[in-house]
Every structure is written in C-alpha cells, then in structure tokens.
C-alpha positions as CSV (number, residue, x, y, z in Angstrom):
1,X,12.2,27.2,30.8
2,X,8.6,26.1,31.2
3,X,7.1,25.0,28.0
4,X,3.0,24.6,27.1
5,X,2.0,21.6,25.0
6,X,-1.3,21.8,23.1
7,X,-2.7,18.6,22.7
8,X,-5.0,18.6,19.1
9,X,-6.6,16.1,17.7
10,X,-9.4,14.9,14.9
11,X,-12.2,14.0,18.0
12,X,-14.3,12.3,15.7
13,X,-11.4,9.8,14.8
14,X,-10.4,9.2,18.4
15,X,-14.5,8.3,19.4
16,X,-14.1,5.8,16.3
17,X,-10.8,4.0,17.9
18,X,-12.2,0.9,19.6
19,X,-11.9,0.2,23.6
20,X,-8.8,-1.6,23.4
21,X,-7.3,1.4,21.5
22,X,-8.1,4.1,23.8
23,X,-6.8,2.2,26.7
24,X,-4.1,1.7,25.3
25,X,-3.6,5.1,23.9
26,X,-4.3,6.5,27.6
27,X,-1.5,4.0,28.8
28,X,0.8,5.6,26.7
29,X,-0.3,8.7,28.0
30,X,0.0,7.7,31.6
31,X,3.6,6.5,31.0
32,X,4.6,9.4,29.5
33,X,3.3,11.2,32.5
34,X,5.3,8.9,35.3
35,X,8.4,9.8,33.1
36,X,8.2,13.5,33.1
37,X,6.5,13.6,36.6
38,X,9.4,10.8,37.9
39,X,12.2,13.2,36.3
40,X,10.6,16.3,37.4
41,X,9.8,17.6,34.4
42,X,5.9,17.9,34.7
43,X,3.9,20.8,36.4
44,X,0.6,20.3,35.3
45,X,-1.8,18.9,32.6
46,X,-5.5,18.1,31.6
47,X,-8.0,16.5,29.8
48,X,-10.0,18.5,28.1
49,X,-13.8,17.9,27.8
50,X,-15.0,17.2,23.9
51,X,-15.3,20.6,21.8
52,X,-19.6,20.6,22.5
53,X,-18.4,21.8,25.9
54,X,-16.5,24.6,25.1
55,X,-18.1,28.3,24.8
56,X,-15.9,30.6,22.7
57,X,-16.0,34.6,24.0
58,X,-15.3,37.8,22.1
59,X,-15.5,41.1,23.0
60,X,-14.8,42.9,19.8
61,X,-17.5,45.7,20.2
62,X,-16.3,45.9,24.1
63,X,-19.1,44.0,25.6
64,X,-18.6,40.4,25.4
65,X,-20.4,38.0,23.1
66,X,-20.4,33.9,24.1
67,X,-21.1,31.6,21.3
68,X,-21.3,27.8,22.1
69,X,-18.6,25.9,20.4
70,X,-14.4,26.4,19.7
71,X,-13.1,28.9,18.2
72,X,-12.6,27.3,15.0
73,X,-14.9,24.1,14.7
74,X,-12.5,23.4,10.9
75,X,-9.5,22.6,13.0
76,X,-8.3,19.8,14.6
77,X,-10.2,20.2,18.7
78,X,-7.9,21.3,21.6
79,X,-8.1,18.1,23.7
80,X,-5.6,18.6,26.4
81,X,-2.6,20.5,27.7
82,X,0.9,19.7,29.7
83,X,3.2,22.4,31.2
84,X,6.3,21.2,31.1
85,X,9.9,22.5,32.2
86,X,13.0,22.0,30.0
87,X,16.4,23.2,29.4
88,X,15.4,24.0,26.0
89,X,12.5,24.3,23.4
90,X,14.2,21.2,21.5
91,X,13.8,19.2,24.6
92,X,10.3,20.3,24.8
93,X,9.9,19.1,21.3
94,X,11.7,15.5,21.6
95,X,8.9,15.6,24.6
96,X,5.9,16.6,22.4
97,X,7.0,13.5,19.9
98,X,6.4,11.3,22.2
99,X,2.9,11.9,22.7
100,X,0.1,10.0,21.1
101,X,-1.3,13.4,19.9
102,X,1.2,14.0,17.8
103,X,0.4,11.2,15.8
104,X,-3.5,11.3,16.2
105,X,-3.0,15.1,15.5
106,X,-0.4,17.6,16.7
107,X,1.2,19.0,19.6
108,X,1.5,22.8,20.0
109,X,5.1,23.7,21.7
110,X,5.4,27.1,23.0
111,X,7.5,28.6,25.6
112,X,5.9,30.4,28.5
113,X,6.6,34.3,28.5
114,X,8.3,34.5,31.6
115,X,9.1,37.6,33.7
C-alpha cells in the first residue's frame, strides 16, 4: 500500500533551533531517507517552503478566491511530505515515529486511495 506522511511542525520553534541543531535534525532526516530509499520503501518526498509562501484557494461561490497564507495559520505549518510503500498502515506508522517531525510536531499517516 502506498502511504502519505504529512510532515507538521511549530516553524517558529524550528527557526529558533541553533545551526548545529538543524544540521543535525536534517541528518536524521537524510538517514531516514537512505533507509527507506536503500530498502525500497521511498517514492518521493519534499521540503516544503515556510507557510509565507503558500497561497490558500477556495472556490466556494464557484469562482475561485486566493488568499496568501495556509489554510489554517493556528495549526502547526505543513513543512514536508514522504510517500511511502508499506505492507501495512502500522508499518507506515513505526515509519512516521522515526521522523524528527514527530517530535518537533506530528506526522500525518494516511493511505493513498488506490484504484
């Protein structure tokens, strides 16, 4: 089954880690990476740019409405994303544990719809 992995996190708490921290929090990252990737597990992931980037889009009234900024500014910021294939969404999960997000904020795990 192929898996998604939203990466969240507080991004004004990873801008206050020092150098040494966020290179060694992307060294983590880049060994989890070699793992899945070595075994593999790993289709794709990114890095996504900081939350002033983003543009959110609605089209409630049918004609479609850009505002600058997530969706939900109060949340912890979308920072990344893996696809991922596993035998099962508890592997996906053991996965997900592993990655610094989830203790710098969360990881989303949810199973592609497949057809």
């Amino acid at each position: 089954m192929k898996v998604v992995l939203v990466l969240r996190v507080d991004e004004a708490a990873v801008a206050a880690m020092s150098a040494e921290e966020r290179d060694a929090m992307y060294a983590e990252y880049g060994r989890w990476v070699s793992e899945l990737a070595g075994r593999g597990l790993l289709i794709d992931g990114a890095e996504l740019h900081p939350t002033p980037a983003a543009s959110t889009v609605r089209a409630h009234s049918g004609e479609p409405v850009a505002i600058a900024g997530p969706a939900d500014p109060r949340a912890e910021q979308v920072a990344g994303y893996f696809l991922i294939e596993c035998d099962s969404v508890e592997a996906a999960i053991a996965a997900a544990g592993r990655l610094p997000a989830a203790r710098h904020g969360s990881v989303e795990v949810r199973p592609l719809v497949e057809r």
